[in-house]
Wavefront OBJ file of the C-alpha trace (Angstrom):
o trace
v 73.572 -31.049 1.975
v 74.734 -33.844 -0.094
v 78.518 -34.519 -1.055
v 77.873 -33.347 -4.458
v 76.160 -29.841 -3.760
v 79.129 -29.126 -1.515
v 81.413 -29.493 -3.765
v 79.391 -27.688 -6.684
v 78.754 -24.681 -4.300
v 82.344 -24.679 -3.060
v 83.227 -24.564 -6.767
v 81.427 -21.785 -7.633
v 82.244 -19.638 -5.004
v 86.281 -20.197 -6.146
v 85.279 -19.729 -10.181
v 83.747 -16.008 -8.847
v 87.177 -15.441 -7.437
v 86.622 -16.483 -3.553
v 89.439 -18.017 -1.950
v 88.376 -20.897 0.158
v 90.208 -21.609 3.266
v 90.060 -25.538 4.702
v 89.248 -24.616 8.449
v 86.578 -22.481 7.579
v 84.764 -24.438 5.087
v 85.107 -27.651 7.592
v 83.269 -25.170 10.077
v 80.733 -24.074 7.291
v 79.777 -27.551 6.545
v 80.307 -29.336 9.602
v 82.778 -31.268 7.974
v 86.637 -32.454 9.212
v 89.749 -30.184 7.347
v 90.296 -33.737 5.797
v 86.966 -34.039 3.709
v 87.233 -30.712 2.416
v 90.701 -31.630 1.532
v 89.087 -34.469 -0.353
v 86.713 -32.099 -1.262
v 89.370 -29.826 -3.036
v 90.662 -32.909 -4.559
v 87.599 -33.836 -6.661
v 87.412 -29.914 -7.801
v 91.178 -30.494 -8.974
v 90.275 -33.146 -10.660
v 87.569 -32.162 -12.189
v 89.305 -29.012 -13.921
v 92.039 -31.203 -14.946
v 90.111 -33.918 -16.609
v 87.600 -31.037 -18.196
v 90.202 -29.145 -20.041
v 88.910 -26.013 -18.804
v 90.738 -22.639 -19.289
v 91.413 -22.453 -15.239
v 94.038 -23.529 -12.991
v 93.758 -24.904 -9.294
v 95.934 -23.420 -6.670
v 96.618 -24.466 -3.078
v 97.972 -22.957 -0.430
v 99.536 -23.980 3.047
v 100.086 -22.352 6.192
v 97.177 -21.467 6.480
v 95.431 -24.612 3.982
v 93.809 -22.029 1.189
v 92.428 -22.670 -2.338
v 91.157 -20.799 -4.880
v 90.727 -20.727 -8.779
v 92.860 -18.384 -11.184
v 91.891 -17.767 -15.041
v 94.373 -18.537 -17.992
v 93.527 -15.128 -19.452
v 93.650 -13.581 -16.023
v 95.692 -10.069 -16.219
v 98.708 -10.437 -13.459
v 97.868 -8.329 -10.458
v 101.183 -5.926 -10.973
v 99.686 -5.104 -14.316
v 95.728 -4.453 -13.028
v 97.175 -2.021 -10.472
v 99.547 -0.615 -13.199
v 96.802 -0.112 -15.279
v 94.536 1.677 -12.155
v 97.135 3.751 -11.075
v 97.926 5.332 -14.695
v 94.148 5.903 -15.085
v 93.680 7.289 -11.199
v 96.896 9.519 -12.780
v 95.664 10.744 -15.821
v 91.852 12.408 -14.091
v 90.266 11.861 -17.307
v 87.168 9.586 -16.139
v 84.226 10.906 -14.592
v 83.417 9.182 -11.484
v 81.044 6.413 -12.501
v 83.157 5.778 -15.256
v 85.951 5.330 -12.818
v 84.360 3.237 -10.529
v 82.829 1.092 -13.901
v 86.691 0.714 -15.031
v 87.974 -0.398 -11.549
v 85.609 -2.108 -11.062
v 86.041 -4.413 -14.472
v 89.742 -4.564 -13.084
v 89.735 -5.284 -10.424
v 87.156 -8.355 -11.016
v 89.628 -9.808 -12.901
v 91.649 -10.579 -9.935
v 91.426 -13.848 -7.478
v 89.510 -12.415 -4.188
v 92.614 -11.922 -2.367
v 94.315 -9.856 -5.076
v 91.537 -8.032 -5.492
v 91.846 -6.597 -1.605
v 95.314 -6.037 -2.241
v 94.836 -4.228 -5.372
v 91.810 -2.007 -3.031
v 93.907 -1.692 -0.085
v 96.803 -0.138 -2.589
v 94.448 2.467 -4.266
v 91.653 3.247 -1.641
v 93.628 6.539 -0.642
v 93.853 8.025 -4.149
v 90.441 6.854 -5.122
v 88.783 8.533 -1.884
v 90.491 11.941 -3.322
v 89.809 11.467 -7.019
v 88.895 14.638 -8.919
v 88.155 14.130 -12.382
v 88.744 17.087 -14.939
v 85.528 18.923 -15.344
v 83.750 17.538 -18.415
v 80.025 16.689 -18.835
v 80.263 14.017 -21.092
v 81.171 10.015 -21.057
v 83.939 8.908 -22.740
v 83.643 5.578 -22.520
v 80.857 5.643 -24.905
v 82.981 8.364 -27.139
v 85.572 5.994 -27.418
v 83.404 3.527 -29.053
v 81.618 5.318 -30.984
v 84.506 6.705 -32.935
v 86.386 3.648 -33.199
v 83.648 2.074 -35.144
v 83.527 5.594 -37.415
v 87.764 4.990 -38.041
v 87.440 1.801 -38.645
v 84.226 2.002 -40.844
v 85.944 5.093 -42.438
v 82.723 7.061 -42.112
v 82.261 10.359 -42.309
v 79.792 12.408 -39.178
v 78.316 15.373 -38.850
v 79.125 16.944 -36.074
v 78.841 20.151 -33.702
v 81.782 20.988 -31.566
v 82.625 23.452 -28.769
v 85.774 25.192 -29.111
v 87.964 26.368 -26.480
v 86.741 30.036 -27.699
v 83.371 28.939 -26.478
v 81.651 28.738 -30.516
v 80.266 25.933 -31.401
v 80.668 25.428 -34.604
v 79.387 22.711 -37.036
v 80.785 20.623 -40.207
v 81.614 17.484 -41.851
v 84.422 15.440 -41.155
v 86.780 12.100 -41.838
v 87.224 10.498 -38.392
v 90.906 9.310 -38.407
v 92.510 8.443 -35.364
v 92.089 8.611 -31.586
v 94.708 9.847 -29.192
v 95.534 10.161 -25.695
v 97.489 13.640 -23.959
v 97.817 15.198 -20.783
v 94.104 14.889 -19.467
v 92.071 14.421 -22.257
v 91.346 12.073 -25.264
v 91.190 14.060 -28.815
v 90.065 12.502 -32.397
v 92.420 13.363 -35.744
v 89.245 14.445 -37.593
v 89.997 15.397 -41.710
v 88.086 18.032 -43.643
v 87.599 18.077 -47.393
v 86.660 21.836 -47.235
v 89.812 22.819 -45.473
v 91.932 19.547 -47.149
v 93.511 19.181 -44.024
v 93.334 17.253 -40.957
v 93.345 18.263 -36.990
v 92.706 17.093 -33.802
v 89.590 17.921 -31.646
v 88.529 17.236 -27.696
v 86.445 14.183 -27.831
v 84.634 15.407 -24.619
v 84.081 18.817 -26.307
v 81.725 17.504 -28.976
v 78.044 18.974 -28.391
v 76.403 15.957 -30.904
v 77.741 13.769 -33.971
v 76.213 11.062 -35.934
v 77.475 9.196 -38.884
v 76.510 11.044 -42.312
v 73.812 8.978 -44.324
v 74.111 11.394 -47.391
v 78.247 12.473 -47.550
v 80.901 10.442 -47.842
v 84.707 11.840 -47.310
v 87.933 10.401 -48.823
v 90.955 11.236 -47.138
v 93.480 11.639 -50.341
v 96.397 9.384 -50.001
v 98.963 11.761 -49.606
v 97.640 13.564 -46.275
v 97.770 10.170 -44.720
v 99.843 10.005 -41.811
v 101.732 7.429 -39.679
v 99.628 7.755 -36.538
v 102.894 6.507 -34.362
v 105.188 8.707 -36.039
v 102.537 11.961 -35.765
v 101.907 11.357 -32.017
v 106.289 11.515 -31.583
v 105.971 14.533 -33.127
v 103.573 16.350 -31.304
v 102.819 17.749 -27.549
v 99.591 18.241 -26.974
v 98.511 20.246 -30.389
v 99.458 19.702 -33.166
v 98.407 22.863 -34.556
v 101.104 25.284 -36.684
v 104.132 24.244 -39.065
v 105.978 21.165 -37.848
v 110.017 22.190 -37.453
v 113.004 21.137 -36.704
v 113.949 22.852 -33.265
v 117.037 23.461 -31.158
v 116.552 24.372 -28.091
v 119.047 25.048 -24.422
v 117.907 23.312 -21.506
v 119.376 23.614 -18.056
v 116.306 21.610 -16.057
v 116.406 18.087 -15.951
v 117.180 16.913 -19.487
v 114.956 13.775 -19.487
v 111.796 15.948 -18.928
v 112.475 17.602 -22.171
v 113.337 14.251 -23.878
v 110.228 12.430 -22.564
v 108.108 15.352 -23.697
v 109.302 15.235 -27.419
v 109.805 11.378 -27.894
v 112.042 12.155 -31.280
v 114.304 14.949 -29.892
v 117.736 14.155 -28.458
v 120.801 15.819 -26.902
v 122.988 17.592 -29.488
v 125.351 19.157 -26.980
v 126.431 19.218 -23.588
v 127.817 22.402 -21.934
v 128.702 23.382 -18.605
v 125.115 24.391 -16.879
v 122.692 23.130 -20.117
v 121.975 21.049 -22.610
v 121.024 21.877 -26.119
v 118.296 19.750 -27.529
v 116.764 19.249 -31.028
v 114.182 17.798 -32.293
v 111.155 17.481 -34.408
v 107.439 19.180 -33.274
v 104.693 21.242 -34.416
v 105.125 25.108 -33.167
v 102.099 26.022 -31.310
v 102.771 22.896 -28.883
v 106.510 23.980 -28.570
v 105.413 27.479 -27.692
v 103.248 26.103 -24.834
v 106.148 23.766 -23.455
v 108.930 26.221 -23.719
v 106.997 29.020 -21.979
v 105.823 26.893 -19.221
v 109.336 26.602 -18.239
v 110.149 29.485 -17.603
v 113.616 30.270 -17.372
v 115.021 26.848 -18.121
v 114.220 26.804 -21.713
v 115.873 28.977 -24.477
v 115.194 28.917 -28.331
v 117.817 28.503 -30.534
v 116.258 27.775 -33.837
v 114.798 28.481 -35.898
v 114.046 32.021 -36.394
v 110.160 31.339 -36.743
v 110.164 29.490 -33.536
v 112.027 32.415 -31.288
v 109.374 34.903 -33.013
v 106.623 33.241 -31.440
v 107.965 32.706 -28.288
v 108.883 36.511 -27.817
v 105.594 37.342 -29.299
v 103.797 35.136 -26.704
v 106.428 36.975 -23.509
v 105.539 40.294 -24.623
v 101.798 39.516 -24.944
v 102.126 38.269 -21.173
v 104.182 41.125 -20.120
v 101.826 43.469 -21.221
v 99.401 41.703 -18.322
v 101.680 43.331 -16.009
v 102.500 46.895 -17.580
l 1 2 3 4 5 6 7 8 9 10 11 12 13 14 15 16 17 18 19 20 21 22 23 24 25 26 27 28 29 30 31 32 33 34 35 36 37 38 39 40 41 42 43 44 45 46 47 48 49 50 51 52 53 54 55 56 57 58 59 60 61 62 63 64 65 66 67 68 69 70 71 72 73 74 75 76 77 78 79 80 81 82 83 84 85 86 87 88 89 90 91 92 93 94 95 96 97 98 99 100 101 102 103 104 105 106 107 108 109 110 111 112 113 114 115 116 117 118 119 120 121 122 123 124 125 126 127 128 129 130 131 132 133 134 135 136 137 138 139 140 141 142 143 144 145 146 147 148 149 150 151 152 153 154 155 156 157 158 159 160 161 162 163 164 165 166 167 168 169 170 171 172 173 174 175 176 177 178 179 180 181 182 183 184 185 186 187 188 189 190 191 192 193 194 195 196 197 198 199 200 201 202 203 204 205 206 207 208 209 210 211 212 213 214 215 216 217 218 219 220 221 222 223 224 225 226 227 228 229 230 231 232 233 234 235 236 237 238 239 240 241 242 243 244 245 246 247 248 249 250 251 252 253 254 255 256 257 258 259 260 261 262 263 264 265 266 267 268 269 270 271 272 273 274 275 276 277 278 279 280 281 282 283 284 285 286 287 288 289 290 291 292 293 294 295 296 297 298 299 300 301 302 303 304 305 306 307 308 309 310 311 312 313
């Protein structure tokens, strides 16, 4: 092998992420540590004189080198990114493995390993949420309806089990607790609401209706998503509520509530949300959570204890 293909192979082996160590390319090539040192000197150059959008690294103890990308993703932030979506179930397997996968290749070789080593256990017991759709393909889809401000058809299976059918204003896409939903508006109903993107049986962009949201039913999608846990079905309100769990779990749960008062054994909390997602947070707490205001809001709650206490008459 000439002087020339040895460097060009050694080169491409780094630019695919390999990490080449000195010793064992000298064995490889039947070469001394110091002519793959000069080796590793003409690849330096080269990038350097080339301009291009990679940088060089060596190592000692033991003599490495290997090739990192300007637009590489920092390895804390890759296994950030893996552990929130090992966290979150949403994926179905081969989507999984297709996302790590992508991730993980953006890492040097012996990042990479690290970044396997670190997630090997959680991945080997990954369940995904039971869902027979992808999402990855979901997620495109209606991002280019949002941003194309087209209006589908669409059939969709409720949590009732009907499927029911319409025409709808694609508006926004949202992530919560498991599952990725779409801010849909109808002009029949002239409002707007949020549906299970895995729970749609077909959709396709309308060729013969076009919706226009009207101006005034536009919302801030940062300032809706505060205001909300997990539905955002029922009136919004302004709640007070007494806490004696862990105040930060209530405060992360409702990003625009805060503490109005602190007493001996609880806190009281207020904030903004809509109803039906209150009622669902403040009765999976059991105990620790106790409705204030307003009137509306205690209502439903009782309504919802003595509906469950009947399960037990």
């Amino acid at each position: 092998m000439s002087v020339n293909d040895r460097v060009a192979s050694m080169f491409i082996r780094m630019i695919q992420g390999e990490t080449l160590y000195r010793d064992e390319e000298a064995s490889r090539y039947s070469k001394t540590p110091t002519t793959i040192g000069r080796d590793m000197k003409s690849i330096r150059e080269y990038i350097e004189d080339s301009g291009a959008n990679v940088n060089f690294v060596r190592k000692i103890e033991p003599a490495r080198y290997y090739i990192t990308k300007n637009t590489d993703i920092p390895f804390e932030e890759i296994l950030a990114i893996l552990k929130i979506i090992i966290g979150t179930r949403s994926f179905n397997k081969p989507e999984f493995a297709q996302l790590r996968n992508r991730l993980l290749g953006q890492l040097s070789k012996e990042d990479r390993n690290k970044a396997t080593r670190l997630t090997n256990s959680t991945v080997a017991k990954y369940i995904p949420v039971k869902s027979k759709y992808n999402l990855l393909s979901r997620i495109k889809d209606f991002s280019n309806y949002i941003d194309g401000n087209l209006t589908i058809d669409y059939k969709y299976h409720s949590s009732t089990g009907i499927i029911g059918q319409g025409l709808a204003l694609p508006v926004s896409i949202y992530f919560d607790t498991f599952y990725f939903y779409v801010v849909m508006y109808s002009e029949e109903s002239n409002k707007s609401r949020p549906y299970r993107l895995d729970r749609f049986e077909s959709y396709n962009a309308s060729k013969a209706n076009k919706i226009k949201m009207p101006q005034q039913l536009k919302k801030d999608d940062g300032t809706e998503r505060n205001n909300t846990y997990l539905l955002s079905f029922g009136n919004n309100v302004h709640f007070e509520f007494y806490y004696s769990g862990y105040p930060q779990t209530a405060l992360d749960r409702f990003p625009n509530s805060k503490i109005k008062q602190t007493l001996d054994n609880e806190v009281l909390i207020e904030g903004d949300a809509y109803t039906q997602g209150l009622v669902l947070w403040i009765m999976g707490q059991g105990s620790r959570a106790r409705v204030k205001s307003p009137a509306s809001l205690v209502s439903a709650v009782k309504d919802e204890l003595e509906k469950t206490m009947k399960y037990y008459e």
